[in-house]
C-alpha positions as CSV (number, residue, x, y, z in Angstrom):
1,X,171.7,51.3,122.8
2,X,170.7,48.7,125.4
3,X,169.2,50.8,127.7
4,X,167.4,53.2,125.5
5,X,165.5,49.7,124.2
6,X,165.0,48.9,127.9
7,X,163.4,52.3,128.4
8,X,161.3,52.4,125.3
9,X,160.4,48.5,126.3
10,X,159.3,50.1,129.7
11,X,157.8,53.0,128.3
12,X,155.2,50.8,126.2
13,X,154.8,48.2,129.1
14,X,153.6,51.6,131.6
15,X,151.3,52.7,128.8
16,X,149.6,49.3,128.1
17,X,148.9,49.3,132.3
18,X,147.8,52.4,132.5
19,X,145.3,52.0,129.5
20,X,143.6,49.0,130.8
21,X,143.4,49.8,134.0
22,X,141.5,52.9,133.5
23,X,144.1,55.2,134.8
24,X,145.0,56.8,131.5
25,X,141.3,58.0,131.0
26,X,141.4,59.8,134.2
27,X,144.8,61.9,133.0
28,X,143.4,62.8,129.2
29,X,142.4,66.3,128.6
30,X,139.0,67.6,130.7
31,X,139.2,64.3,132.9
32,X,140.7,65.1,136.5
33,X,142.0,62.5,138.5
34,X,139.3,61.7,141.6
35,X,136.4,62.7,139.1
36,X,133.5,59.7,139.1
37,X,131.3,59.4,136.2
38,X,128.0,57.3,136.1
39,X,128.7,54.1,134.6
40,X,125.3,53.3,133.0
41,X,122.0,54.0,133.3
42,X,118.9,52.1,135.1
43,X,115.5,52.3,133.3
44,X,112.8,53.6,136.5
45,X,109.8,51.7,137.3
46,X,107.2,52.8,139.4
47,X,106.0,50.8,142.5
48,X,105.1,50.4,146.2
49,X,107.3,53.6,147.7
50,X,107.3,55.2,150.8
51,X,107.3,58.8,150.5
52,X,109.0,59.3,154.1
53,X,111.7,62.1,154.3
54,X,111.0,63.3,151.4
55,X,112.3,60.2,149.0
56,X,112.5,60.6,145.4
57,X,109.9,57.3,144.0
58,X,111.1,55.8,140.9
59,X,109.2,57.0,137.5
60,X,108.3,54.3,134.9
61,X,110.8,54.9,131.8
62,X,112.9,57.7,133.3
63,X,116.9,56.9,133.5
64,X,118.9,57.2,136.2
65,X,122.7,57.7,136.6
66,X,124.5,54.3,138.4
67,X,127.8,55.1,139.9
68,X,130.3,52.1,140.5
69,X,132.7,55.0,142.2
70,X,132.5,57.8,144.3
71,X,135.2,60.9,144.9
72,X,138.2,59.7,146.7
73,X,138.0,60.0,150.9
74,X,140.0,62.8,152.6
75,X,140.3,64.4,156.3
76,X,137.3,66.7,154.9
77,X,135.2,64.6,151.7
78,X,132.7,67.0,150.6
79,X,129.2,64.7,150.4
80,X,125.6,65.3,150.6
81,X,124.1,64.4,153.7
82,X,120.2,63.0,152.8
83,X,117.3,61.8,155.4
84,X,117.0,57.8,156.2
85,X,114.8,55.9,158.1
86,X,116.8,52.4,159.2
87,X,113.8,50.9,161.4
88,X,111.5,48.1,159.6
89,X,108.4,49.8,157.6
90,X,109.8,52.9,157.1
91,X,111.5,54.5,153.7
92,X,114.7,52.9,154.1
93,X,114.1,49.4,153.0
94,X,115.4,46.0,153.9
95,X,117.4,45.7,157.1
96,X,120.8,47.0,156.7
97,X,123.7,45.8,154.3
98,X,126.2,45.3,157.4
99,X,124.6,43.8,160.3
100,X,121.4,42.5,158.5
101,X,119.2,44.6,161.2
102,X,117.0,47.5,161.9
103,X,117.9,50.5,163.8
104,X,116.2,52.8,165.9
105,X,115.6,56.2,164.5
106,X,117.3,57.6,167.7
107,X,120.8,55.8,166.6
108,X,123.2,57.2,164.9
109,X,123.7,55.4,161.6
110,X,124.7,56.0,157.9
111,X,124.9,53.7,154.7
112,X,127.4,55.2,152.4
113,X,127.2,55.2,148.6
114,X,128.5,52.6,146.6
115,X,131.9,53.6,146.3
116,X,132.9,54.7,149.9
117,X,131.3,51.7,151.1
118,X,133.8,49.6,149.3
119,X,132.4,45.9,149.5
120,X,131.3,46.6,153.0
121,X,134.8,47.2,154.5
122,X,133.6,50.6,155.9
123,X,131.1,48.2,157.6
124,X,130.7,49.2,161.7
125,X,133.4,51.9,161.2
126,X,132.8,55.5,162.9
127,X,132.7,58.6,160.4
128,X,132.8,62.4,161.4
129,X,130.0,64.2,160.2
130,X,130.3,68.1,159.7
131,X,127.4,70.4,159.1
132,X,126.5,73.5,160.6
133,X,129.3,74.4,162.6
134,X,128.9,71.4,164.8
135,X,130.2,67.6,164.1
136,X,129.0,64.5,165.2
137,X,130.1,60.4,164.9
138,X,128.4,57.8,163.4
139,X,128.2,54.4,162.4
140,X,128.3,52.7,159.1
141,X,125.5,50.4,158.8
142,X,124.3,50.2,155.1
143,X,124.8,50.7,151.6
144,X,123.3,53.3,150.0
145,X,123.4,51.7,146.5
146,X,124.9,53.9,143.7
147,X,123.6,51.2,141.5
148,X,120.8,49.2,142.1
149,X,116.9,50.9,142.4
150,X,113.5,51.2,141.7
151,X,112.6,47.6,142.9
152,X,111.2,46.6,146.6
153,X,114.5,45.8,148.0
154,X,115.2,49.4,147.3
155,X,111.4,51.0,148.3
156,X,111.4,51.8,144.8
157,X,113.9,54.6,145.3
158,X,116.4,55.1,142.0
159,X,120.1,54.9,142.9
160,X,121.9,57.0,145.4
161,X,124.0,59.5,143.5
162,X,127.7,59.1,144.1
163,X,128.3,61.0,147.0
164,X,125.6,60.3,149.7
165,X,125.8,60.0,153.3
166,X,122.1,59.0,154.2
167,X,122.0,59.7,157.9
168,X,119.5,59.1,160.3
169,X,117.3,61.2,162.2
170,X,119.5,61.2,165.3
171,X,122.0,62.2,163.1
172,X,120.1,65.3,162.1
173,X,119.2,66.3,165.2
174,X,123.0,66.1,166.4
175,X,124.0,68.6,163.8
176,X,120.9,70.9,164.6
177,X,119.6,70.5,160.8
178,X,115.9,70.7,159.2
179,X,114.8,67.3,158.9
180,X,111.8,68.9,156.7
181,X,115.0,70.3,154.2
182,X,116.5,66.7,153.7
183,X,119.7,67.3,151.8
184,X,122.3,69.2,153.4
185,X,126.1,69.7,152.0
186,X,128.3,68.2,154.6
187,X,131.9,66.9,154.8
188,X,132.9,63.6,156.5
189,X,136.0,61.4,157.3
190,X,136.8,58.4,158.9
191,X,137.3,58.2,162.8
């Protein structure tokens, strides 16, 4: 008698974690585990962007999707690989989220959407970029936010989607890709 309490005690404990922890929505019907749904949505506003590589400028009054999460990392994360300028003046912004700097377009950089940025912990790490046969390291410099948008600090770009590795030109030309195309499906993982 004792221990079927103890289990039905434990039973009710497990459910009461998984609910608030956001676990349990994850395991109901049509949810997979891994999947990342936006989290709210950021009204546009028009300003001051830089249509270099191709960004998508912010319209007044249109919504876009902020993601808080991305798709879990493995040896082979399927992404989308989009164009970025890091050097001052150009389409990507400020200076970079990790190292409060510039880089040269001839670097090999990336910011990583929100989630895979995680607090800037990916910060200075290597990543494997595969595209086109070929593969190619490089470094984690920025945030490209998943959240935030359509304001200066941001060139008036909405939010990244939840899946972005925003590379920059050197990284391009490593993997032999169409800068004039810029979004490519890639995979990545960490070094």
């Amino acid at each position: 008698m004792a221990t079927a309490r103890a289990r039905s005690t434990m039973a009710i404990v497990l459910l009461i974690a998984l609910s608030t922890s956001g676990v349990a929505y994850s395991l109901r019907s049509g949810n997979g585990l891994g999947v990342c749904r936006a989290s709210g949505y950021l009204p546009g506003k028009s300003g001051n962007c830089n249509p270099d590589n191709g960004s998508d400028c912010c319209k007044d009054g249109k919504k876009y999707p902020q993601y808080r999460c991305s798709p879990p990392v493995t040896a082979s994360t399927k992404a989308v690989l989009t164009l970025n300028s890091f050097e001052k003046g150009k389409d990507g912004g400020g200076p970079s989220e990790c190292d409060n700097a510039y880089h040269s377009d001839e670097e090999k950089v990336v910011a990583l959407s929100t989630g895979w940025f995680e607090n800037m912990a990916r910060c200075g790490h290597r990543i494997k970029i595969t595209a086109n046969g070929k593969s190619v390291y490089a470094k984690v410099v920025d945030e490209c936010d998943s959240v935030h948008g359509c304001d200066d600090d941001h060139n008036y770009e909405p939010p990244c989607d939840n899946n972005i590795v925003d590379a920059s030109p050197a990284v391009w030309d490593a993997l032999g890709l169409d800068q004039n195309v810029g979004m490519v499906d890639i995979t990545w993982s960490e070094d």
